[in-house]
mmCIF file as Biopython writes it, N, C-alpha, C and O atoms, coordinates in Angstrom:
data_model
#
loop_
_atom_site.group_PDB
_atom_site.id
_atom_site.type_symbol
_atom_site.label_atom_id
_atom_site.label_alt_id
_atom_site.label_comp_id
_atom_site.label_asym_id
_atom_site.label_entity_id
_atom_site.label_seq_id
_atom_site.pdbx_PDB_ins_code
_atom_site.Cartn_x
_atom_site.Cartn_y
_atom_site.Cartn_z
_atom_site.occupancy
_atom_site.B_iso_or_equiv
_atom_site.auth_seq_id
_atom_site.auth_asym_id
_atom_site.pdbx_PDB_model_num
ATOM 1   N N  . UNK A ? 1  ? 8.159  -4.714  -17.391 1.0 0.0 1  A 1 
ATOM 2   C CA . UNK A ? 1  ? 7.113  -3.742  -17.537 1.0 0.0 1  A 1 
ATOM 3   C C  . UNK A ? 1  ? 7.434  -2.523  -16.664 1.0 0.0 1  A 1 
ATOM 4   O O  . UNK A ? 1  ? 7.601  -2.615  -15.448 1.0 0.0 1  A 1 
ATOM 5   N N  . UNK A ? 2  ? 7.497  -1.566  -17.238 1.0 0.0 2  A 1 
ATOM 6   C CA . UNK A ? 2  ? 7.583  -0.031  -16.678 1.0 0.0 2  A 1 
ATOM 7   C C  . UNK A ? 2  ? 6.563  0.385   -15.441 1.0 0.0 2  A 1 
ATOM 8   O O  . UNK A ? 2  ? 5.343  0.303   -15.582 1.0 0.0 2  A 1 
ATOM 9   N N  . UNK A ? 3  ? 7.222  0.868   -14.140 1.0 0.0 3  A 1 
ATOM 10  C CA . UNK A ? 3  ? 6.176  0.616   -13.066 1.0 0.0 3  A 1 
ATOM 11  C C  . UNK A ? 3  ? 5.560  2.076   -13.296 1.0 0.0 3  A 1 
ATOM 12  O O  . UNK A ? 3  ? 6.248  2.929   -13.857 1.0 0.0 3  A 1 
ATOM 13  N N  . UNK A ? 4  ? 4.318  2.347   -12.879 1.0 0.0 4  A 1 
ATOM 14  C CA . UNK A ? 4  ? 3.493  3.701   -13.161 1.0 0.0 4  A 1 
ATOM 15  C C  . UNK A ? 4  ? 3.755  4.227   -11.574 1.0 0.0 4  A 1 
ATOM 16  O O  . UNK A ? 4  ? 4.252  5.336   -11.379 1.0 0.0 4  A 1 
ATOM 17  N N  . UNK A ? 5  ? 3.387  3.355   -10.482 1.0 0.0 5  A 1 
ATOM 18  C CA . UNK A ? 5  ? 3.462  4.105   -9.269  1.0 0.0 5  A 1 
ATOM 19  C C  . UNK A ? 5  ? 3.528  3.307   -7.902  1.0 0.0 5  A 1 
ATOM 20  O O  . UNK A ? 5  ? 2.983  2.204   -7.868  1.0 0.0 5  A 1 
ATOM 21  N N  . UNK A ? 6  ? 3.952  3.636   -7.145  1.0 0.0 6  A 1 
ATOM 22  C CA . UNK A ? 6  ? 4.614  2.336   -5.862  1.0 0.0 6  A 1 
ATOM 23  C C  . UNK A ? 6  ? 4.237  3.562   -4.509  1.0 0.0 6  A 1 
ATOM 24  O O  . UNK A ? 6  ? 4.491  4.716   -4.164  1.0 0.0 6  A 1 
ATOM 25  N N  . UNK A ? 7  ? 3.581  2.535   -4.165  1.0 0.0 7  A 1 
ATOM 26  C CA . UNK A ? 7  ? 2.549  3.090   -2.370  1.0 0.0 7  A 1 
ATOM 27  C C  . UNK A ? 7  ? 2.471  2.130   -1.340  1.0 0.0 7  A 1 
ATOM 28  O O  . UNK A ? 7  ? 2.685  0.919   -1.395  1.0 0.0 7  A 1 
ATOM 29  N N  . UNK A ? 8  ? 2.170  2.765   -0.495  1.0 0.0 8  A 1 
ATOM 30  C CA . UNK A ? 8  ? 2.012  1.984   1.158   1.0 0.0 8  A 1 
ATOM 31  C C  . UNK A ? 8  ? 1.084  2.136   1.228   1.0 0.0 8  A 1 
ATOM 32  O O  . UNK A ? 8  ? 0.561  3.219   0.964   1.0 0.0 8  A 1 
ATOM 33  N N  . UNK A ? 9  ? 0.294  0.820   1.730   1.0 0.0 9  A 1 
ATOM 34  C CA . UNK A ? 9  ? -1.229 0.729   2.620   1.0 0.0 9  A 1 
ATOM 35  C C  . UNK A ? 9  ? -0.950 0.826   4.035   1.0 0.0 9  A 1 
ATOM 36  O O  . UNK A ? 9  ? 0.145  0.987   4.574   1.0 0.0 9  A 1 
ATOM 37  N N  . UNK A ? 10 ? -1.957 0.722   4.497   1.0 0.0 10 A 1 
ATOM 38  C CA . UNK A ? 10 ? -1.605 0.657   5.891   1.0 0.0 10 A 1 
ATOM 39  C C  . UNK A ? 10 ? -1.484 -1.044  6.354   1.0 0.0 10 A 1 
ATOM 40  O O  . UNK A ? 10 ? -1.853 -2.064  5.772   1.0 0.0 10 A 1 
ATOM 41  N N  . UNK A ? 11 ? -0.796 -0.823  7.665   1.0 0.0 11 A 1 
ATOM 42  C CA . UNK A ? 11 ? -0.215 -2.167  8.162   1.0 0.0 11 A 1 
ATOM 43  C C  . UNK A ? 11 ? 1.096  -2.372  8.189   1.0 0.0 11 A 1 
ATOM 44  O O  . UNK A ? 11 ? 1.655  -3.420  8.511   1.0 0.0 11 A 1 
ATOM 45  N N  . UNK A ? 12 ? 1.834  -0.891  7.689   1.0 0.0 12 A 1 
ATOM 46  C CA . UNK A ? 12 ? 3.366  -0.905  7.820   1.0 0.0 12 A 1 
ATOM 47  C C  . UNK A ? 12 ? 3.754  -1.546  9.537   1.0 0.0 12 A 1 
ATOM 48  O O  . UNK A ? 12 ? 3.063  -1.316  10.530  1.0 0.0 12 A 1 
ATOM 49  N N  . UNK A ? 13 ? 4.935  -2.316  9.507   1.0 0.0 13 A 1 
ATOM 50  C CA . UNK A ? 13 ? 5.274  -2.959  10.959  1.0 0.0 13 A 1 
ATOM 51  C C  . UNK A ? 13 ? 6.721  -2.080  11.189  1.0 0.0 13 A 1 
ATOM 52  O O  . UNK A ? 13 ? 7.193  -2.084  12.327  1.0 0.0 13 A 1 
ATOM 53  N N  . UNK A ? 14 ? 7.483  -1.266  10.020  1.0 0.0 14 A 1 
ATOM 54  C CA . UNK A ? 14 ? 8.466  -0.713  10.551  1.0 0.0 14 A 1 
ATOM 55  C C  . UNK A ? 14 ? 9.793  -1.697  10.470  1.0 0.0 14 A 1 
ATOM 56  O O  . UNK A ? 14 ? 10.835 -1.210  10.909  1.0 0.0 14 A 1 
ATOM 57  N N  . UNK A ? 15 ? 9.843  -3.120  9.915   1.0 0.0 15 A 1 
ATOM 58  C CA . UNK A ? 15 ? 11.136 -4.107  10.349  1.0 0.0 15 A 1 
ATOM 59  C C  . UNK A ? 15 ? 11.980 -3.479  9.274   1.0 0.0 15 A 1 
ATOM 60  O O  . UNK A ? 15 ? 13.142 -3.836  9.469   1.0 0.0 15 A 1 
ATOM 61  N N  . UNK A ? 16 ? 11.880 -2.605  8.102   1.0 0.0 16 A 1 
ATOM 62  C CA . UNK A ? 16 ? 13.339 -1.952  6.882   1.0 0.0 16 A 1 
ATOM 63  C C  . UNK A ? 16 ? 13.257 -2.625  6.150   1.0 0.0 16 A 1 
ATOM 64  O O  . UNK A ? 16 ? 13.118 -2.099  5.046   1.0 0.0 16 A 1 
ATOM 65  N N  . UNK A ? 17 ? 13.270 -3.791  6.154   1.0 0.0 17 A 1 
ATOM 66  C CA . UNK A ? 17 ? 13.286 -4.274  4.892   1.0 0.0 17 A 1 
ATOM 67  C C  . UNK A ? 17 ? 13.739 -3.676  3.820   1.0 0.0 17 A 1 
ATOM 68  O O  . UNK A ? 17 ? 14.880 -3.613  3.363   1.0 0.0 17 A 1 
ATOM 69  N N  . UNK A ? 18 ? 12.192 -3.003  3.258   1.0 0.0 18 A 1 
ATOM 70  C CA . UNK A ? 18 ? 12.766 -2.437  1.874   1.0 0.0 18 A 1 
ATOM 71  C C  . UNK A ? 18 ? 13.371 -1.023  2.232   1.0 0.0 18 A 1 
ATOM 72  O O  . UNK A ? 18 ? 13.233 -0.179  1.346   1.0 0.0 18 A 1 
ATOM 73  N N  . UNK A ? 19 ? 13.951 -0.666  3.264   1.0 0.0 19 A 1 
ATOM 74  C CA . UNK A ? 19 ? 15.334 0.205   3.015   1.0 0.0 19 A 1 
ATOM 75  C C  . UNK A ? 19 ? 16.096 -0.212  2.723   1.0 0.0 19 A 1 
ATOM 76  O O  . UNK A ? 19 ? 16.972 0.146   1.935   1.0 0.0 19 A 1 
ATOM 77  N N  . UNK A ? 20 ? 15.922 -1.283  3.419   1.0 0.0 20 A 1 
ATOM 78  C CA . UNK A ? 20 ? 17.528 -2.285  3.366   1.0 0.0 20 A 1 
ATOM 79  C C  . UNK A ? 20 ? 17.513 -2.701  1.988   1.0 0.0 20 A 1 
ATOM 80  O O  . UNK A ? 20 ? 18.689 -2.940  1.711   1.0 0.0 20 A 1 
ATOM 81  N N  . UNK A ? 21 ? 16.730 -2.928  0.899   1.0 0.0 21 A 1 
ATOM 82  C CA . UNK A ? 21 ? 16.729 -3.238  -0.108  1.0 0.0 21 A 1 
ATOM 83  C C  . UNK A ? 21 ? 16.795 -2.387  -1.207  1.0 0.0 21 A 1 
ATOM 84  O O  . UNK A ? 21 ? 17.629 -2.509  -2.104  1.0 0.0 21 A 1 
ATOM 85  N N  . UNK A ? 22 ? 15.707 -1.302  -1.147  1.0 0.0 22 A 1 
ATOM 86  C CA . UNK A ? 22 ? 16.350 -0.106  -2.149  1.0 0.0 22 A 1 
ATOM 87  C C  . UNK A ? 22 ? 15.796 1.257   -0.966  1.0 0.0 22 A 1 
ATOM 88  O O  . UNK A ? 22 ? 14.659 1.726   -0.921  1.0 0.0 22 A 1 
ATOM 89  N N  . UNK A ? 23 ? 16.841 1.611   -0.205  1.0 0.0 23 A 1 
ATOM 90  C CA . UNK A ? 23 ? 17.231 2.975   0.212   1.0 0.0 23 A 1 
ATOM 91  C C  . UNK A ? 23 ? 16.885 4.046   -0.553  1.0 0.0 23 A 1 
ATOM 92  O O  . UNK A ? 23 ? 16.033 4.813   -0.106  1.0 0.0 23 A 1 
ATOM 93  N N  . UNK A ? 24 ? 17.539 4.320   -1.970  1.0 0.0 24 A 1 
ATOM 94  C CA . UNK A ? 24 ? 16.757 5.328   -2.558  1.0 0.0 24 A 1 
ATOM 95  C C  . UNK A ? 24 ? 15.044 5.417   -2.837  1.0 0.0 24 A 1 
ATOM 96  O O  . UNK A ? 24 ? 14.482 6.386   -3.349  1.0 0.0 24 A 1 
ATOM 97  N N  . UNK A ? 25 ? 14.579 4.541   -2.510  1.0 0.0 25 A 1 
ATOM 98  C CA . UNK A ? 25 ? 13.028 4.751   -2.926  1.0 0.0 25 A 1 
ATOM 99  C C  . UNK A ? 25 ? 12.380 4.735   -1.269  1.0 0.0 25 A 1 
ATOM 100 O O  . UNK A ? 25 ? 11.735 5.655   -0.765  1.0 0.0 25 A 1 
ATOM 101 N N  . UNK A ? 26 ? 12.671 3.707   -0.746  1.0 0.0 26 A 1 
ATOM 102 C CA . UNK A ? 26 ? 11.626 3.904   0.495   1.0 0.0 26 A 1 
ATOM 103 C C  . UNK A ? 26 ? 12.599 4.158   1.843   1.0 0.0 26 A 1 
ATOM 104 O O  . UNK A ? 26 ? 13.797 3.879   1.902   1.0 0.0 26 A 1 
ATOM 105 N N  . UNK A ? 27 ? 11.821 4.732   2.866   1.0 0.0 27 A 1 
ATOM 106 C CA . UNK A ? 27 ? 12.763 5.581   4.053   1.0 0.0 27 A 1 
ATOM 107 C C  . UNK A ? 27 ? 11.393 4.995   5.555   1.0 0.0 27 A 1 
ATOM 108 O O  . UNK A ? 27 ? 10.188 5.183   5.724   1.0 0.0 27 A 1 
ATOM 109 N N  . UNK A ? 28 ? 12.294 4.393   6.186   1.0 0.0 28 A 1 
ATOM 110 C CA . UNK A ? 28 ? 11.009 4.235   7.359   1.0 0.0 28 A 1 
ATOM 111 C C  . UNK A ? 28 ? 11.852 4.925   8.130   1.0 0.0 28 A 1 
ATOM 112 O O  . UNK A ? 28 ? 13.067 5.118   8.088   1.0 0.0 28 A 1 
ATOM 113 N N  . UNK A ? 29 ? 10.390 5.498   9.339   1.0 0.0 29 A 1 
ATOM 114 C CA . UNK A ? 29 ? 10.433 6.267   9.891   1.0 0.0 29 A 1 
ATOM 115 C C  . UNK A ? 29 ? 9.620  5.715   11.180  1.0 0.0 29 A 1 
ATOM 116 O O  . UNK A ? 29 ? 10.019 4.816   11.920  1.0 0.0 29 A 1 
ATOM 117 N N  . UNK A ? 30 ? 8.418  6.421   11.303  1.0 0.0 30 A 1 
ATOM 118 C CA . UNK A ? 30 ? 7.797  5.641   12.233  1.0 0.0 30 A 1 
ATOM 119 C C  . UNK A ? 30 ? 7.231  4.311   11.650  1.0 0.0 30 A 1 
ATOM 120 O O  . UNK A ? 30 ? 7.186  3.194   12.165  1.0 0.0 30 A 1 
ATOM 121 N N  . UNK A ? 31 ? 6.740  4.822   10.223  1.0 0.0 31 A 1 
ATOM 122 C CA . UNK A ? 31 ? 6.348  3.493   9.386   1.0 0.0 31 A 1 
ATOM 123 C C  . UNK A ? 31 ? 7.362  3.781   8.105   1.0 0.0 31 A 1 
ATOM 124 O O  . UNK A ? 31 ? 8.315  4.541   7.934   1.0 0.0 31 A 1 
ATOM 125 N N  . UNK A ? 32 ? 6.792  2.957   7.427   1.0 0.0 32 A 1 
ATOM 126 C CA . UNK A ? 32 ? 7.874  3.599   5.466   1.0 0.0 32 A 1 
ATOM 127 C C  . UNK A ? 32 ? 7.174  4.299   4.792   1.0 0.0 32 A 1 
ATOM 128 O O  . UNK A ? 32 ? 5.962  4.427   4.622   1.0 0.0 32 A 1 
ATOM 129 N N  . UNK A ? 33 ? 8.195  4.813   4.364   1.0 0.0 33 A 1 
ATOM 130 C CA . UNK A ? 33 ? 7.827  6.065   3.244   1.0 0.0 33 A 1 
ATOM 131 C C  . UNK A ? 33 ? 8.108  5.462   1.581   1.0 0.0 33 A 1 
ATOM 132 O O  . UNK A ? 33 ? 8.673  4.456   1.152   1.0 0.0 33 A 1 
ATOM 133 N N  . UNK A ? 34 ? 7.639  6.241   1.139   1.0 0.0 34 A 1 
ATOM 134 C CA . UNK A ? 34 ? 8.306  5.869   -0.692  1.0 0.0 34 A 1 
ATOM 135 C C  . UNK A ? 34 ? 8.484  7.472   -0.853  1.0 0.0 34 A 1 
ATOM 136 O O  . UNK A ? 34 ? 7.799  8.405   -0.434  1.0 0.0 34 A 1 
ATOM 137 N N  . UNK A ? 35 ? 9.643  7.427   -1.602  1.0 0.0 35 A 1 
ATOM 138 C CA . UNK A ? 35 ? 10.380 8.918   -1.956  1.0 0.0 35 A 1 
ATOM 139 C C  . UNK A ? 35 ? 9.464  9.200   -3.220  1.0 0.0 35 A 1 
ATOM 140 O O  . UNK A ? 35 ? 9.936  8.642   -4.211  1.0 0.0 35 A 1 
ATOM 141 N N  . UNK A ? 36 ? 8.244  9.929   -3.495  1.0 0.0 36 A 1 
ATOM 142 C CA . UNK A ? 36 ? 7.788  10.444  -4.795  1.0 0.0 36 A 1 
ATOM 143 C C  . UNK A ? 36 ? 9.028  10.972  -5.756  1.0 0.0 36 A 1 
ATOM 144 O O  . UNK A ? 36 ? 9.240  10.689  -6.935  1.0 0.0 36 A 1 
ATOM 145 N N  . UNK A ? 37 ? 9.786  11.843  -4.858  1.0 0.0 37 A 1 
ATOM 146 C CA . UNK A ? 37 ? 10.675 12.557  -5.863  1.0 0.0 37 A 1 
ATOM 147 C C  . UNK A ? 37 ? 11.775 11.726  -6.757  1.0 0.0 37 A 1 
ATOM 148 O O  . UNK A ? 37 ? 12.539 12.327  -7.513  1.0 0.0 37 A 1 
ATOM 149 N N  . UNK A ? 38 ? 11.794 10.426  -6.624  1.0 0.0 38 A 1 
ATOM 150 C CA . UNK A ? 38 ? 12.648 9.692   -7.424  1.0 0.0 38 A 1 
ATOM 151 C C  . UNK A ? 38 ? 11.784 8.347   -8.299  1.0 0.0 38 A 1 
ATOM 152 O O  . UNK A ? 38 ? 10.868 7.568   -8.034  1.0 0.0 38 A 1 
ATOM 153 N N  . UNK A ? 39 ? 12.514 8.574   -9.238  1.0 0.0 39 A 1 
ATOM 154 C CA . UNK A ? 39 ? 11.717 7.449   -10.612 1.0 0.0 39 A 1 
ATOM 155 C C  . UNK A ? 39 ? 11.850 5.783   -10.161 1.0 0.0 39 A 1 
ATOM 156 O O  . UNK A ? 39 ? 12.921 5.278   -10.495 1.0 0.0 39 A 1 
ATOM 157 N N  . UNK A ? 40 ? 11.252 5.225   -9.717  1.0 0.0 40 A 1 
ATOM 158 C CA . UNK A ? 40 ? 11.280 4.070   -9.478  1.0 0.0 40 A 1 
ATOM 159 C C  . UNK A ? 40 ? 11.519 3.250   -10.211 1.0 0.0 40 A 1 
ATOM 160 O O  . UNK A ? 40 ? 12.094 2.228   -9.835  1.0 0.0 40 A 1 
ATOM 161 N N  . UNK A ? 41 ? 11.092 3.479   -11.689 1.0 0.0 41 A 1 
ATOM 162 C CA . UNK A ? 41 ? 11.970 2.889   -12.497 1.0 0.0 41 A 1 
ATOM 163 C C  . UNK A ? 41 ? 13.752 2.619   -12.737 1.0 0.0 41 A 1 
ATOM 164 O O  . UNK A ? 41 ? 14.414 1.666   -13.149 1.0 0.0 41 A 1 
ATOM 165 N N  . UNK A ? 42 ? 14.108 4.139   -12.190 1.0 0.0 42 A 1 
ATOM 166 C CA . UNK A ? 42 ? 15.560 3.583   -11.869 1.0 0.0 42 A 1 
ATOM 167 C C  . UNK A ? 42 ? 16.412 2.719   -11.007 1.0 0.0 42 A 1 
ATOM 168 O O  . UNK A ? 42 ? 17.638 2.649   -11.084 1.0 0.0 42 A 1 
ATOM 169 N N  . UNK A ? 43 ? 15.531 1.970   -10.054 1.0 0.0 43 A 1 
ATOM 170 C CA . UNK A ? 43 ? 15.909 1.000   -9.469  1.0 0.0 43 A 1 
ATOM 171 C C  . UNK A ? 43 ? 14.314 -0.150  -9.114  1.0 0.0 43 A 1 
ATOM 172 O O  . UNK A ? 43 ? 13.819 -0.532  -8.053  1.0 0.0 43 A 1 
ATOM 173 N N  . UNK A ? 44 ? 13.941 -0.378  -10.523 1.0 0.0 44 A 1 
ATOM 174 C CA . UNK A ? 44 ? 13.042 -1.061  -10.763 1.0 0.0 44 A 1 
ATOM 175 C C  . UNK A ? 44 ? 13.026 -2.581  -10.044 1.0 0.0 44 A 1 
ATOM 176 O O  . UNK A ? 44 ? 12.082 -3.038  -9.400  1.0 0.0 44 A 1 
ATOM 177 N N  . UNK A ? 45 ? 14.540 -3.373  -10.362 1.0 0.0 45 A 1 
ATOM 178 C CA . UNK A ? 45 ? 14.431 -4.278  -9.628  1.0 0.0 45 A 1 
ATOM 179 C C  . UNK A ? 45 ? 14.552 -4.691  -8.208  1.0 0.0 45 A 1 
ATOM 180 O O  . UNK A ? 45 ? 14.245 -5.796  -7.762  1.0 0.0 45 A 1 
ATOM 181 N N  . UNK A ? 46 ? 15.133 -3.471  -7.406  1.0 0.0 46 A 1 
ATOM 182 C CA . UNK A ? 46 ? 14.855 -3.315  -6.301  1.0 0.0 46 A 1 
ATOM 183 C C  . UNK A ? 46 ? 13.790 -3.114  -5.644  1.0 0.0 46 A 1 
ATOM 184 O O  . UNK A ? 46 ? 13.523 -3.691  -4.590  1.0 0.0 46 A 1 
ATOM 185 N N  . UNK A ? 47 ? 13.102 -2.302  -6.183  1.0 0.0 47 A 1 
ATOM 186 C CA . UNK A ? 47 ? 11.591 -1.869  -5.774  1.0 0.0 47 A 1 
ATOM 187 C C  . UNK A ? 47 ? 10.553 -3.388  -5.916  1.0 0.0 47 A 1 
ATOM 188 O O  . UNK A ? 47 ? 9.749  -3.677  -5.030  1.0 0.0 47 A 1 
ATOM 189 N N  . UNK A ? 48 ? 10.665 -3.884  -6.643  1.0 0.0 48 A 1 
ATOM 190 C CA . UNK A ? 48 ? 10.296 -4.925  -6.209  1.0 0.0 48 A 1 
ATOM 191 C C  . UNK A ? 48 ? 10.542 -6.319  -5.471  1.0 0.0 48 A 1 
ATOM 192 O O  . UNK A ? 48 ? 9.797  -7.238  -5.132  1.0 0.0 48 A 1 
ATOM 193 N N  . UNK A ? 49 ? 11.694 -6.114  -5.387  1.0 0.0 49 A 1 
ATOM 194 C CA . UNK A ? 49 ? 11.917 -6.929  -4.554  1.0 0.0 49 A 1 
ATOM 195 C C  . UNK A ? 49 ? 11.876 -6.809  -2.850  1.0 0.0 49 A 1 
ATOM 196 O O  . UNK A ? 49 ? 12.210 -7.600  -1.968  1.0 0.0 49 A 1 
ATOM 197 N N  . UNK A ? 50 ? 11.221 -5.235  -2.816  1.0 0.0 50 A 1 
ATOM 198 C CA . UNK A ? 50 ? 11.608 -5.212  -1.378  1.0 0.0 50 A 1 
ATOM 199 C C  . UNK A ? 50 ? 9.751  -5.145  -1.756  1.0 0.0 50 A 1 
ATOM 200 O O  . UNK A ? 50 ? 9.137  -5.757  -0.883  1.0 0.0 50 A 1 
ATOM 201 N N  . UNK A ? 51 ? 8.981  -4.646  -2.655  1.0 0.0 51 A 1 
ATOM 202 C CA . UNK A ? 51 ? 7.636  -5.325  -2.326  1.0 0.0 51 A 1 
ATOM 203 C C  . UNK A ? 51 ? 7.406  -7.095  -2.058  1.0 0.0 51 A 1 
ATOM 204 O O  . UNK A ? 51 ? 6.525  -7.595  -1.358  1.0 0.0 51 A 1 
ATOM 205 N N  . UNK A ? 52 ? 8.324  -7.725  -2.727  1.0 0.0 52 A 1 
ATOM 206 C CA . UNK A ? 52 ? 8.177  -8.946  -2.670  1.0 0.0 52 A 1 
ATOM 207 C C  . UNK A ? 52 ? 8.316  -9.318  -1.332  1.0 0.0 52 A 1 
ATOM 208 O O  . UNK A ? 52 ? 7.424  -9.978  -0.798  1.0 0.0 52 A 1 
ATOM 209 N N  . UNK A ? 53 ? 9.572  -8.895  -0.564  1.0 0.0 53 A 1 
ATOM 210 C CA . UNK A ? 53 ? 10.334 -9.447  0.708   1.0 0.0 53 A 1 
ATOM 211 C C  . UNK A ? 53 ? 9.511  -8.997  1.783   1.0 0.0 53 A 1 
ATOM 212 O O  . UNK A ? 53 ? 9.264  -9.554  2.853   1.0 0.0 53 A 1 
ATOM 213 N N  . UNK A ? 54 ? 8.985  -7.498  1.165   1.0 0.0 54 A 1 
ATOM 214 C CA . UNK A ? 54 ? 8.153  -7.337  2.898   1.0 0.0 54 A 1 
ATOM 215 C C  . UNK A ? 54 ? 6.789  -8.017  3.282   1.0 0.0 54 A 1 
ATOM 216 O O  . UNK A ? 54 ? 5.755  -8.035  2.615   1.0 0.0 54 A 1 
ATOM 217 N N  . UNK A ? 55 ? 7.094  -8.719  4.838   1.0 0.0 55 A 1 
ATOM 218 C CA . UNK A ? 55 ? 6.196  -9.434  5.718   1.0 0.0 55 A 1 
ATOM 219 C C  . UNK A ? 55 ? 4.944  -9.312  5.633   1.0 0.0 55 A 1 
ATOM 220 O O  . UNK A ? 55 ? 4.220  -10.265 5.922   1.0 0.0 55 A 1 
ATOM 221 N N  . UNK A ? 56 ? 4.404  -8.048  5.195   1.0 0.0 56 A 1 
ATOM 222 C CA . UNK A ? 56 ? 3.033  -7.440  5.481   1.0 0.0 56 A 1 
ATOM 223 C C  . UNK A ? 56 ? 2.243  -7.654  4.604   1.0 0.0 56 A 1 
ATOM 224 O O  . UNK A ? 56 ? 1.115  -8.145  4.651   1.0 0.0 56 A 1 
ATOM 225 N N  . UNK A ? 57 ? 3.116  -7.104  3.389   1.0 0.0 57 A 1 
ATOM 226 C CA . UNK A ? 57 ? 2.385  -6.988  2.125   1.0 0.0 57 A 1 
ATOM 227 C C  . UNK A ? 57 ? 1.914  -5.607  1.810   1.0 0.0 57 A 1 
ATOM 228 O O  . UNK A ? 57 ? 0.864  -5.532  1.172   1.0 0.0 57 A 1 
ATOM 229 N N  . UNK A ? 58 ? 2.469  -4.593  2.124   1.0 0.0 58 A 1 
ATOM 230 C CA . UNK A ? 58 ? 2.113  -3.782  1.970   1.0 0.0 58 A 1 
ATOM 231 C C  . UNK A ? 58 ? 2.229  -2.649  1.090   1.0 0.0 58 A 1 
ATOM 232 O O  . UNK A ? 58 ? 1.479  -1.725  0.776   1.0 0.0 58 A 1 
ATOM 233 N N  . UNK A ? 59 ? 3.625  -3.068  0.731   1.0 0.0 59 A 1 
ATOM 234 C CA . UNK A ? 59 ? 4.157  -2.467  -0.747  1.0 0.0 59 A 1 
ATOM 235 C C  . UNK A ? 59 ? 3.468  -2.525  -1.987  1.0 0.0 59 A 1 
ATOM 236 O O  . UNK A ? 59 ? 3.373  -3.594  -2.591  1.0 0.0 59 A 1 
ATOM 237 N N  . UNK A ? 60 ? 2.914  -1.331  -2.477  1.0 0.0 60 A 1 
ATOM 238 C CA . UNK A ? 60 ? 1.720  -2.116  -3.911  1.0 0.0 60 A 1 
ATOM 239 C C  . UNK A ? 60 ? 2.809  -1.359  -5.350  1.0 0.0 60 A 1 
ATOM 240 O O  . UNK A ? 60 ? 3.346  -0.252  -5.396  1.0 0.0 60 A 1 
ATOM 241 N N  . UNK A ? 61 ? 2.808  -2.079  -6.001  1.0 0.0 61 A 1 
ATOM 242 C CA . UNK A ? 61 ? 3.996  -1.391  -7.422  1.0 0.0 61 A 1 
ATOM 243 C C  . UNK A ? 61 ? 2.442  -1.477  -8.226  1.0 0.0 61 A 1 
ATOM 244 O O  . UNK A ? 61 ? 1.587  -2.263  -7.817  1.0 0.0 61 A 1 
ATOM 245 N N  . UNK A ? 62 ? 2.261  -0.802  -9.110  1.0 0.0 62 A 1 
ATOM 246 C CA . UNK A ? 62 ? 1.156  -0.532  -10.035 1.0 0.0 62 A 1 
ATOM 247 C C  . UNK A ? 62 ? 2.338  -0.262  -11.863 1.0 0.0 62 A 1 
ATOM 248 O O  . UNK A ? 62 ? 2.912  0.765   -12.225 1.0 0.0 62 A 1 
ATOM 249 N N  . UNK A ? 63 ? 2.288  -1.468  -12.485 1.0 0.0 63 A 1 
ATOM 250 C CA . UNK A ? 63 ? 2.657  -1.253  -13.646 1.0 0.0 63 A 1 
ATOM 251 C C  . UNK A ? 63 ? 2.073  -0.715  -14.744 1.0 0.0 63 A 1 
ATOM 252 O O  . UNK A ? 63 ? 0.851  -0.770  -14.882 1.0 0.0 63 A 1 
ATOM 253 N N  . UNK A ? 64 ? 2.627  -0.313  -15.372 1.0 0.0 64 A 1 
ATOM 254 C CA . UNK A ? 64 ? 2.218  0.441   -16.858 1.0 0.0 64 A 1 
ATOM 255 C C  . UNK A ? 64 ? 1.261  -0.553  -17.671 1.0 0.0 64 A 1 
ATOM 256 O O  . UNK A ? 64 ? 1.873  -1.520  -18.126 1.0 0.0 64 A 1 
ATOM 257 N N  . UNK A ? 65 ? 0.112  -0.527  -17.906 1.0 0.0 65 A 1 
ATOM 258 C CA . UNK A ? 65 ? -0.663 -1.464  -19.520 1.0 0.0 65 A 1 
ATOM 259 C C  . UNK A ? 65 ? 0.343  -1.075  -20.589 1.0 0.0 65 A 1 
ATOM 260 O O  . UNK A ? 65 ? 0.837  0.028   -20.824 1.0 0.0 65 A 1 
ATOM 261 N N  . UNK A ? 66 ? 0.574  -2.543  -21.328 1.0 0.0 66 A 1 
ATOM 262 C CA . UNK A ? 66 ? 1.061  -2.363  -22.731 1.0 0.0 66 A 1 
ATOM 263 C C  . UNK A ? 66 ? -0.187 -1.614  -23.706 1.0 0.0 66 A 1 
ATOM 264 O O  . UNK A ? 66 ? 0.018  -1.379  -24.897 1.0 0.0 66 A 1 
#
C-alpha cells in the first residue's frame, strides 16, 4: 500500500535507528527529522522498517485507502 505521509510524535530518544535504516528519509539531530522533500515511497520498505525498529514508537507512516 502506497504511504500518504510519515511523521514524528513526540518522545523522540535520539538512538538513529531509522537513519541507520533509511538515511534518505529521516536525519536526527537533536531529535529525528523526516525529510518532506523526498517521496517516501521511494524507499517504502525502509521507511518502515525503521518505524517498525524504533524503541519509542514514534514513527507514524499513514497509508493511502484503496
Amino acid at each position: 500500500m502506497k504511504i500518504k505521509k510519515v511523521s514524528m510524535i513526540p518522545g523522540c530518544i535520539s538512538c538513529g535507528t531509522c537513519e541507520v535504516i533509511c538515511s534518505k528519509v529521516f536525519t536526527v539531530k537533536d531529535i529525528a527529522y523526516v525529510d518532506d522533500t523526498v517521496d517516501p515511497n521511494e524507499h517504502k520498505d525502509d521507511v518502515e522498517e525503521a518505524a517498525d525498529m524504533c524503541p519509542v514508537s514514534v514513527i507514524k507512516v499513514e497509508h493511502e485507502k484503496k
